[in-house]
DOVOTOR-543953 format. One record per residue (C-alpha): x, y, z; residue in one letter; residue number from 0. Coordinates in steps of 0.02 Angstrom, whole numbers, plus 50000, padded with zeros to 5 digits. Each point is the difference from the previous one (the first is absolute). Layout:
DOVOTOR-543953
{{X; Y; Z}; 'a'; NUM} ...
This chain:
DOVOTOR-543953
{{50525; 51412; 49854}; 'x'; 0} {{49885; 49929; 49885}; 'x'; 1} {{50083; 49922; 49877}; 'x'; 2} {{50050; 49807; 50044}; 'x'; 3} {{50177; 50020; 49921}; 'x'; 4} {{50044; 50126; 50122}; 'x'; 5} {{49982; 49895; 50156}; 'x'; 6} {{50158; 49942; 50073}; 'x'; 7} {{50031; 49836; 50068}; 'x'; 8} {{49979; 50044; 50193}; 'x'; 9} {{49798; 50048; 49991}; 'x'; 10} {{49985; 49845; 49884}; 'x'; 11} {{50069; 49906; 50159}; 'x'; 12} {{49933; 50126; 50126}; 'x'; 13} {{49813; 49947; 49926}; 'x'; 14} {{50049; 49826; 49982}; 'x'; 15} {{50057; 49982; 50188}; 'x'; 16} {{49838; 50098; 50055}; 'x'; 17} {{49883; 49877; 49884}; 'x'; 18} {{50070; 49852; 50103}; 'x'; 19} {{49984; 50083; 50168}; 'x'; 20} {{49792; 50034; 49968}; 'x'; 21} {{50001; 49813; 49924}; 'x'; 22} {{50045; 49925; 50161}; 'x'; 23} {{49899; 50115; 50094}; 'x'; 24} {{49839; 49951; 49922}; 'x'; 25} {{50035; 49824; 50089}; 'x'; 26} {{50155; 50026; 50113}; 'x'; 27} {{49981; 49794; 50071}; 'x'; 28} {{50000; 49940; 49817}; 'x'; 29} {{50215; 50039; 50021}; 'x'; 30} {{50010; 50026; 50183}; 'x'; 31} {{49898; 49812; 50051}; 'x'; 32} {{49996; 49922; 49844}; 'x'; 33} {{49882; 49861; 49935}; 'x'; 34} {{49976; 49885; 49854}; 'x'; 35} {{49868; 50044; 49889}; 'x'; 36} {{49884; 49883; 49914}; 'x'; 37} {{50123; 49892; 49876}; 'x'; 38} {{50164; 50086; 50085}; 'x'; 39} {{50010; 49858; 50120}; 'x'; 40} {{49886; 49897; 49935}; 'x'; 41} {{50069; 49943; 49835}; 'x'; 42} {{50139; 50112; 49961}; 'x'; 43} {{50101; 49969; 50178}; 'x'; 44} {{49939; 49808; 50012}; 'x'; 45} {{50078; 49951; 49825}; 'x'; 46} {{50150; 50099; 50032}; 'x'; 47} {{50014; 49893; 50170}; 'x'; 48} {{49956; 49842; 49934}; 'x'; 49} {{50026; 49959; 49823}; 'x'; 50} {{50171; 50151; 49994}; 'x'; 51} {{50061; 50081; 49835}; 'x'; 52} {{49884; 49890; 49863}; 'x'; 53} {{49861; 50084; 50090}; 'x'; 54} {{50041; 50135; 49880}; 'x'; 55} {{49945; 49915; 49834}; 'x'; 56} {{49832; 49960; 50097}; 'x'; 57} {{49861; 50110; 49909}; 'x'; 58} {{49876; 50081; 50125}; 'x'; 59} {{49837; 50048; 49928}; 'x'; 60} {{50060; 49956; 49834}; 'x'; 61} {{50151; 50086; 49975}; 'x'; 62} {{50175; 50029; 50094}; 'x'; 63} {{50031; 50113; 50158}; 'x'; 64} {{50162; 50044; 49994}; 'x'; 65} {{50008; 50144; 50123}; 'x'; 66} {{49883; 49883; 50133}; 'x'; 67} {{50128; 49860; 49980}; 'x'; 68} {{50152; 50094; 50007}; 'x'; 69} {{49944; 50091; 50166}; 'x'; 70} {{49953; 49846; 50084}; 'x'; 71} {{50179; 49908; 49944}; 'x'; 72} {{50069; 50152; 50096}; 'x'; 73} {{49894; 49995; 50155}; 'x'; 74} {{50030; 49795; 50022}; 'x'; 75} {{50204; 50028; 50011}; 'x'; 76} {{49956; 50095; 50173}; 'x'; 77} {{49912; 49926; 50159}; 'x'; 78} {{49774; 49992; 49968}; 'x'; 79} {{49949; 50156; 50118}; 'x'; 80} {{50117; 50117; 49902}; 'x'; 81} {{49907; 49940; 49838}; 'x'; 82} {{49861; 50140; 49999}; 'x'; 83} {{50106; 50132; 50046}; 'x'; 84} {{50115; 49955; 49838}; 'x'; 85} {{49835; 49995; 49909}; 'x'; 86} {{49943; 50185; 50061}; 'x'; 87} {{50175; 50070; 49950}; 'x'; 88} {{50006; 49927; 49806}; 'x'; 89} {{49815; 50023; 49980}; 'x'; 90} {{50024; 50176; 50083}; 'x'; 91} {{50134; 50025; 49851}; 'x'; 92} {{49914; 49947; 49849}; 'x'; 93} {{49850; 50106; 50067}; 'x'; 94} {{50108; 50160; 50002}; 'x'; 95} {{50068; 49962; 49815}; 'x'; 96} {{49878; 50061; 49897}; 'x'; 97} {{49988; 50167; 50072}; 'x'; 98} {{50177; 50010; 50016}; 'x'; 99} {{50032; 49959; 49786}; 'x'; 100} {{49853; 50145; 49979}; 'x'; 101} {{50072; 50115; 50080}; 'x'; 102} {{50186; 49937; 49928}; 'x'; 103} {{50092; 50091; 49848}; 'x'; 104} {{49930; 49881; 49886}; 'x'; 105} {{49832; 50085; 49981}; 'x'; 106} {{50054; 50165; 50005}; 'x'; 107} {{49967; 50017; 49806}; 'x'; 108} {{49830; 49904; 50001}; 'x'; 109} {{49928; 50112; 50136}; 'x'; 110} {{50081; 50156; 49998}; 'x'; 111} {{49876; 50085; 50134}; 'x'; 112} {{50071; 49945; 50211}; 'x'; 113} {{49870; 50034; 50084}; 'x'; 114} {{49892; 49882; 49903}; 'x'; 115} {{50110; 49873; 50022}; 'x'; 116} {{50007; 50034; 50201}; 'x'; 117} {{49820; 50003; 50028}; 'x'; 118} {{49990; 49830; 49889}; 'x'; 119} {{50152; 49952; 50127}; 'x'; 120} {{49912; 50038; 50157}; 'x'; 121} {{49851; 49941; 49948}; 'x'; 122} {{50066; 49826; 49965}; 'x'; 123} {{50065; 50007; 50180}; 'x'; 124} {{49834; 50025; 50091}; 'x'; 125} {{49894; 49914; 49858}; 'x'; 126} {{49795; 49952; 50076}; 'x'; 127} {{49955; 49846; 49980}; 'x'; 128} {{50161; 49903; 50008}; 'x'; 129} {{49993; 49905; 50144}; 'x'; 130} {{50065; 49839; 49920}; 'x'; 131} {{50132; 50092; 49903}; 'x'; 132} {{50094; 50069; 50165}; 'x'; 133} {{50189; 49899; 50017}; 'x'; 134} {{49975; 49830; 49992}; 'x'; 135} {{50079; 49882; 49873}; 'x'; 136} {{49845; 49926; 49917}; 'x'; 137} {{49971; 50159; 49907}; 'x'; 138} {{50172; 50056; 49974}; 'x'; 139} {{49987; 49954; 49815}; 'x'; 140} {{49878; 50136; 49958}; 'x'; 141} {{50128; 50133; 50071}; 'x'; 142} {{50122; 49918; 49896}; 'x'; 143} {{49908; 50001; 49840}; 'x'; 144} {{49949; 50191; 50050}; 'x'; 145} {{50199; 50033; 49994}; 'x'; 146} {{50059; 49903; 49863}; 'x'; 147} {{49858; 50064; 49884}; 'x'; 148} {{50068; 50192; 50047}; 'x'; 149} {{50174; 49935; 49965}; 'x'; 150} {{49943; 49922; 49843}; 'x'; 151} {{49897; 50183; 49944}; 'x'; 152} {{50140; 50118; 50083}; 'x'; 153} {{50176; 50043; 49924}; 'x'; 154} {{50159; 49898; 49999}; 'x'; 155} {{50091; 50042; 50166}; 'x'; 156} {{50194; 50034; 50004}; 'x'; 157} {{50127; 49890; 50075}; 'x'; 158} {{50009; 49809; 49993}; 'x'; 159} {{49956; 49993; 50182}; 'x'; 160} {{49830; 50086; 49974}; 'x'; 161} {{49965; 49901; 49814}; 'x'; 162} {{50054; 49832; 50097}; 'x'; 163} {{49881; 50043; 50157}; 'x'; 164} {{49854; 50044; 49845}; 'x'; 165} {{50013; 49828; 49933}; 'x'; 166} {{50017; 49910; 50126}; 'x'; 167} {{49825; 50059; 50074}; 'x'; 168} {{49911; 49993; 49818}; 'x'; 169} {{50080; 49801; 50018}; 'x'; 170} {{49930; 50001; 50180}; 'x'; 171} {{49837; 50067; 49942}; 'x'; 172} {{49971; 49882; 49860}; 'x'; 173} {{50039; 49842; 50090}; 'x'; 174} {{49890; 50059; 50109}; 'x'; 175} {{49803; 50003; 49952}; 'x'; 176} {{49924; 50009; 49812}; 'x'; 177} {{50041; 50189; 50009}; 'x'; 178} {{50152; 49994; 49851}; 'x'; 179} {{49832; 49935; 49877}; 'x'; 180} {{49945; 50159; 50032}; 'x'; 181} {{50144; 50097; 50004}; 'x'; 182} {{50095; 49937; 49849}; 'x'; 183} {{49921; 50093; 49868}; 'x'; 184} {{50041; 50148; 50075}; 'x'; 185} {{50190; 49969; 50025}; 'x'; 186} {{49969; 49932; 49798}; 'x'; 187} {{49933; 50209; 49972}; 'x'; 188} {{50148; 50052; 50097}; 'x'; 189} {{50125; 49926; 49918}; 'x'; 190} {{49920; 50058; 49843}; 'x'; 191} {{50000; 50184; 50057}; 'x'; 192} {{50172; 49989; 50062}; 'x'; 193} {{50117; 49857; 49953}; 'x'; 194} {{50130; 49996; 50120}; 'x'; 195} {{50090; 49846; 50072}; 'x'; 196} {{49928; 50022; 50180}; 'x'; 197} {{49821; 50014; 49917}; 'x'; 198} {{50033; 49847; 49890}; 'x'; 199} {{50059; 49908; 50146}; 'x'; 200} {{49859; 50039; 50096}; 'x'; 201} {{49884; 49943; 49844}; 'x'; 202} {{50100; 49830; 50004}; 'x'; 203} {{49982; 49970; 50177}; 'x'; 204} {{49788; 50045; 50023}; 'x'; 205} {{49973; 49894; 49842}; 'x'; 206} {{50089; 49837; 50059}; 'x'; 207} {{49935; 50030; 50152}; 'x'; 208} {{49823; 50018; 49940}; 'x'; 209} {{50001; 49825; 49884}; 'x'; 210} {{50064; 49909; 50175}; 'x'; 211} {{49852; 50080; 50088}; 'x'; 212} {{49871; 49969; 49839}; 'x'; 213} {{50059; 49826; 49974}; 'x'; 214} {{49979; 49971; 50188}; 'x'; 215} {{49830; 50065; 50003}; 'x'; 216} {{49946; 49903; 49849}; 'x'; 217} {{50056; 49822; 50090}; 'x'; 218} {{49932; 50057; 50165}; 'x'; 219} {{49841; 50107; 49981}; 'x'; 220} {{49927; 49881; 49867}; 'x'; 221} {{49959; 49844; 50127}; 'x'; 222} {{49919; 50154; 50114}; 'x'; 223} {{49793; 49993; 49960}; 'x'; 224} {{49938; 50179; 49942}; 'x'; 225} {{49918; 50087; 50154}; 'x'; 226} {{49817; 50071; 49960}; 'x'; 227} {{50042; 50184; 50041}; 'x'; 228} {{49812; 50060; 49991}; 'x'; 229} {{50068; 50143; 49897}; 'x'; 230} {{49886; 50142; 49920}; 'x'; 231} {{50026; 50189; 49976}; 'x'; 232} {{49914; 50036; 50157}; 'x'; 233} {{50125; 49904; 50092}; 'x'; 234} {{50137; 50080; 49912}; 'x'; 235} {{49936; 50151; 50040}; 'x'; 236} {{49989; 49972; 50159}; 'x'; 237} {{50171; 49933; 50043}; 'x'; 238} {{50066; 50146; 49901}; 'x'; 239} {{49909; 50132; 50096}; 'x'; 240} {{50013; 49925; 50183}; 'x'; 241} {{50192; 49922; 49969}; 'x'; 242} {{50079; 50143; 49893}; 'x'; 243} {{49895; 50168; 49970}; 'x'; 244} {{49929; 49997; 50191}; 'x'; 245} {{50095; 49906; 50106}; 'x'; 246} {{50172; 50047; 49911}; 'x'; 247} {{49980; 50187; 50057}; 'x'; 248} {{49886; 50015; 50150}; 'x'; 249} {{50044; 49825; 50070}; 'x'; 250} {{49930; 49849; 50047}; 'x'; 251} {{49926; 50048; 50171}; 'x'; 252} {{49922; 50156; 49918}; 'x'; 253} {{49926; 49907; 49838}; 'x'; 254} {{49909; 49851; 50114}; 'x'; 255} {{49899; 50147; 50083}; 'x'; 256} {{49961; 50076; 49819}; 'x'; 257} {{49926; 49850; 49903}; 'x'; 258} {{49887; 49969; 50154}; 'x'; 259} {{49913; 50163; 49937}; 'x'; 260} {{49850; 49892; 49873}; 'x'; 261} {{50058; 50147; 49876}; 'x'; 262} {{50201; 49961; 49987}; 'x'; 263} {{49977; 49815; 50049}; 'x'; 264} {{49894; 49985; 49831}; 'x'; 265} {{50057; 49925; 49831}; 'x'; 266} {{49953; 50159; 49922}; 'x'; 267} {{50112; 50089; 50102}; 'x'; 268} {{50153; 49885; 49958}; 'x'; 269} {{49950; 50026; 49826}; 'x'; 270} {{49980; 50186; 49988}; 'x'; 271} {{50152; 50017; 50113}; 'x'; 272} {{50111; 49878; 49881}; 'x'; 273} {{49937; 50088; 49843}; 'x'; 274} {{50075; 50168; 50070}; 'x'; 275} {{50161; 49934; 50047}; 'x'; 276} {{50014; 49932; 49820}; 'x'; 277} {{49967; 50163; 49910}; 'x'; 278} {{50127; 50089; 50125}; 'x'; 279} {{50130; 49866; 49986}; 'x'; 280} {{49985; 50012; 49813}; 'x'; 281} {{50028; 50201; 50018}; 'x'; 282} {{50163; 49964; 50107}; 'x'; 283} {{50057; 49876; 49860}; 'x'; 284} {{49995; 50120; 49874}; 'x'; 285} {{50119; 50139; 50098}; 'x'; 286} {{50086; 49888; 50123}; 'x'; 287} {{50209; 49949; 49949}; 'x'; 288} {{50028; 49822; 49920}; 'x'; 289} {{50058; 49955; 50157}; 'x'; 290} {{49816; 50012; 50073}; 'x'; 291} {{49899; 49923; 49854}; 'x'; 292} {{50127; 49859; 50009}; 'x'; 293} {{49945; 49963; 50202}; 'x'; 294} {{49864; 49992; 49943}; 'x'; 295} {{49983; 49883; 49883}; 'x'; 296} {{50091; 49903; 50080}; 'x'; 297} {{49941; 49996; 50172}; 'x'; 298} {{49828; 49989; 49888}; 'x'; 299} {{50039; 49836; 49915}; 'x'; 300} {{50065; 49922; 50179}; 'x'; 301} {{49822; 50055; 50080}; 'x'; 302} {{49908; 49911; 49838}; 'x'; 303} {{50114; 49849; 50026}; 'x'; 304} {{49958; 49987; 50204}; 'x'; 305} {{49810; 50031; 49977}; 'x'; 306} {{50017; 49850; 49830}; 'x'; 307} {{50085; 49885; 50137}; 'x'; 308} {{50028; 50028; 50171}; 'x'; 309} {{50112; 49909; 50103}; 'x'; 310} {{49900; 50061; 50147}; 'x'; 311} {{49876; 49918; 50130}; 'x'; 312} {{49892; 50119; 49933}; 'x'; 313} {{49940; 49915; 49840}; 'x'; 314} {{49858; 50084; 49952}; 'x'; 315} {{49990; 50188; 49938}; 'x'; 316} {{49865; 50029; 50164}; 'x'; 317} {{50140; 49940; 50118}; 'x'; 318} {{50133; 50101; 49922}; 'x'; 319} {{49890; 50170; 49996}; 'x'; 320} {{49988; 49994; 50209}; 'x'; 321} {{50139; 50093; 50067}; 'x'; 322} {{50154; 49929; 50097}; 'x'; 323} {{49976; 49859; 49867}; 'x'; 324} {{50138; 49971; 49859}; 'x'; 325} {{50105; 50189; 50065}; 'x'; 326} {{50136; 49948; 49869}; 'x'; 327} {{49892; 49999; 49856}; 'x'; 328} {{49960; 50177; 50027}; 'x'; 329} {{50142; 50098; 50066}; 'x'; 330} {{50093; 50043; 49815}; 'x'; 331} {{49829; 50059; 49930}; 'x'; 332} {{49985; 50114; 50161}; 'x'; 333} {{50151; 50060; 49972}; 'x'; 334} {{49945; 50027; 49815}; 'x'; 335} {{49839; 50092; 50052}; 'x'; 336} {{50108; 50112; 50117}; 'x'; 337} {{50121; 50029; 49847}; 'x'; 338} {{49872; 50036; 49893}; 'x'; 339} {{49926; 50149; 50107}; 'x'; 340} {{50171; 50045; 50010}; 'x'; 341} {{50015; 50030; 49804}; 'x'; 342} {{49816; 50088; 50005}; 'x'; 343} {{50080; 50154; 50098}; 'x'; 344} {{50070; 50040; 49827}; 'x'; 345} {{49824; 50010; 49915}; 'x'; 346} {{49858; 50107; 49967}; 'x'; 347} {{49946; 50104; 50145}; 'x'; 348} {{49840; 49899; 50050}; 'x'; 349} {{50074; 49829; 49966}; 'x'; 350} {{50159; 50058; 50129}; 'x'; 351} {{49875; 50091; 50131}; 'x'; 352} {{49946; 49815; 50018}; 'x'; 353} {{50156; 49907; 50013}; 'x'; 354} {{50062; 50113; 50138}; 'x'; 355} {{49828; 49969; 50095}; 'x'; 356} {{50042; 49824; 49988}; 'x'; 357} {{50174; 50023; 50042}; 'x'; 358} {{49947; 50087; 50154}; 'x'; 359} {{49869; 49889; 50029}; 'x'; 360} {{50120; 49863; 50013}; 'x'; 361} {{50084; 50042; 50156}; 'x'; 362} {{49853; 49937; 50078}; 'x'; 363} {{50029; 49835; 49940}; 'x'; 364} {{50203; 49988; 50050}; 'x'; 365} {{49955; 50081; 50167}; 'x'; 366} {{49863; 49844; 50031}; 'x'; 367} {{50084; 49871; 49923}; 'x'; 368} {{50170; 50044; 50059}; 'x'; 369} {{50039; 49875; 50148}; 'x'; 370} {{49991; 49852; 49964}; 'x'; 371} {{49920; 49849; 50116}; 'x'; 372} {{50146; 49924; 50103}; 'x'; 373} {{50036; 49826; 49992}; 'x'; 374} {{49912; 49867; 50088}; 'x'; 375} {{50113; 49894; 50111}; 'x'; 376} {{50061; 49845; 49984}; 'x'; 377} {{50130; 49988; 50113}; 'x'; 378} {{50113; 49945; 49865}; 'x'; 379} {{50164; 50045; 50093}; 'x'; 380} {{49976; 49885; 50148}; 'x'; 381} {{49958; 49861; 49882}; 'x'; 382} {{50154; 50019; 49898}; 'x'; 383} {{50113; 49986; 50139}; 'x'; 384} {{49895; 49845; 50039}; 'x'; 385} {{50031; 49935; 49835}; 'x'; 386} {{50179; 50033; 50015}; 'x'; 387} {{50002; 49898; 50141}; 'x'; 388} {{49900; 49859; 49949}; 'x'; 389} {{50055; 49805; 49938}; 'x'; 390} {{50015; 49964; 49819}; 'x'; 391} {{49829; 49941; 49890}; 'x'; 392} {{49901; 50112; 50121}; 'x'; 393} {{49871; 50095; 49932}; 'x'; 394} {{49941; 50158; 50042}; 'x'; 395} {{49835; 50102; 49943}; 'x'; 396} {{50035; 50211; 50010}; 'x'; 397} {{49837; 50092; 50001}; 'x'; 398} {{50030; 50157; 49872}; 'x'; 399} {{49898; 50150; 49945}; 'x'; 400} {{49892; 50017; 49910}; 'x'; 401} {{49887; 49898; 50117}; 'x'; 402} {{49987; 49810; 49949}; 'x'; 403} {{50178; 49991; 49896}; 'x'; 404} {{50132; 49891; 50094}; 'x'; 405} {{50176; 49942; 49982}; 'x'; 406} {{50034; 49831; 50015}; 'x'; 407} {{50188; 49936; 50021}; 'x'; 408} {{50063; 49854; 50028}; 'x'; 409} {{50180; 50016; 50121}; 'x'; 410} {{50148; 49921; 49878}; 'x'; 411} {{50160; 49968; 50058}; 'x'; 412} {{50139; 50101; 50007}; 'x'; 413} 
């Protein structure tokens, strides 16, 4: 059973069901004792708290967060310590969508070979270097561009249940983060290929979506000073090598003991290393399906856009090449390097002798980088019963991870 359009609808599920279970397991307490992460609590939970429903025309970082807003709104209609938990479960969701509209129908004539598409699955389930990616709300919108750009790419789907549920998370998406910018010209080359009313919807939707995200960016982003990034090839280099080409397949844990070696720590290295994964990527371009050259261009033009200007704490191209730094940047062109070795088993003998090596080789990386660091405490629950409890205008600081991010609320009435 090789062929995608043979696969019935139960090991579609069956896969989809097991890709969730080995999600949670990488961090069980991110479901089972949840915690806000970094802006979860911080700014997306606060304004939902404070300031209610207008909080969702507030830009954040220069453009709108649907998907953070909308998650909060829920999460404030039930009592403070359940707030988390709600979190886990949505962000849990949107996490499992991409893999689950991969491995959906809709691709089945893009990508025609299934188990290429479940080892690209799996391998977005147990992903190295992702610790910042793993079910929390703050990065949501990068699974949700993930899924509405396969949407966009894959075939129409059948029923208006299915079509309704499509648009409604390309809408989600594009509300959410600058993604539909990047996106639009490729539902513009879909509806070109195939002009169907589903498609031209879809079209409709990412480019309104994508002027209320460009206009917001131009009014915001504009009064924000240009940050020196300290960028040169070497650099680039360098983040690509120890971010994507390294630390995407034999982990983070595994590349930190490499570039200590004076040999693979060295520009040259980066370089030479970087130079190869160009002329093997170019290889896989030129056999791969549509479906893959379109990943990755345009997971390519969202990396040039986050290394141009990142809305990180780690301004400078130095910062951003040390690992555990800036995760989110990174994880779609992992997931493009791992595709792209993927398409190389169909090459020339030589060329696909090495793409299984590094295929094999990169079970070292998902064994190391597997778990996940727990959580520190905060004792958040205790402190939200607290705050249930407490008078009106009191307010009350909750200590979140990362370390150093807080939530501050102040107890309103009612």
């Amino acid at each position: 059973m090789y062929d995608a359009t043979k696969i019935r609808p139960q090991q579609r599920w069956l896969h989809v069901c097991l890709i969730t279970a080995v999600m949670v397991a990488r961090r069980p307490d991110a479901l089972f004792h949840a915690q806000f992460w970094a802006e979860d609590g911080t700014l997306w939970y606060r304004d939902a708290y404070q300031i209610g429903i207008s909080a969702f025309l507030h830009p954040a970082l220069g453009y709108l967060q649907t998907v953070s807003r909308l998650t909060a709104f829920i999460a404030v209609q039930f009592p403070l310590a359940c707030a988390p938990t709600i979190y886990a479960i949505i962000a849990l969701y949107f996490q499992v969508l991409p893999a689950g509209i991969w491995l959906s129908k809709r691709l089945d004539k893009n990508i025609v070979s299934w188990p290429g598409r479940i080892a690209v699955a799996y391998f977005y389930a147990v992903i190295p270097n992702s610790y910042e990616w793993n079910m929390n709300i703050t990065n949501t919108q990068w699974h949700l561009a993930l899924a509405a750009f396969l949407i966009i790419i894959g075939s129409p789907t059948e029923g208006v249940g299915s079509r309704l549920a499509d648009t409604v998370i390309v809408l989600l998406s594009g509300l959410s983060g600058p993604f539909s910018i990047f996106y639009a010209p490729f539902a513009a080359w879909e509806y070109r290929r195939e002009r169907t009313k589903q498609k031209a919807a879809i079209l409709t939707i990412t480019v309104i979506c994508a002027a209320i995200q460009a206009l917001s960016l131009l009014t915001t982003l504009c009064s924000r000073p240009l940050v020196h990034l300290d960028a040169s090839f070497s650099t680039l280099c360098k983040i690509l090598t120890d971010q994507i080409l390294l630390g995407g397949l034999v982990g983070a844990h595994l590349t930190n003991i490499i570039i200590m070696n004076p040999f693979f720590g060295s520009a040259w290295a980066a370089v030479s290393l970087t130079l190869c994964a160009m002329a093997v990527t170019i290889i896989a371009l030129k056999i791969g399906p549509p479906a893959y050259v379109k990943m990755f261009l345009f997971i390519g033009l969202l990396l040039i856009s986050s290394l141009i200007r990142p809305a990180s704490q780690a301004n400078t191209w130095d910062e951003m090449a040390q690992l555990g730094n800036c995760d989110r940047y990174f994880i779609g062109p992992i997931l493009v390097w791992f595709s792209t070795l993927i398409v190389l088993l169909g090459s020339k003998l030589f060329v696909r002798k090495m793409a299984m090596s590094l295929l094999f080789v990169s079970f070292f990386g998902i064994i190391g980088d597997f778990h996940y660091p727990i959580f520190d405490p905060t004792n958040f629950t205790s402190e939200a019963i607290g705050f249930a409890g407490a008078k009106v205008g009191t307010v009350v600081v909750f200590p979140e991870n990362p370390l150093g991010w807080s939530m501050v609320l102040t107890k309103r009435s009612g």
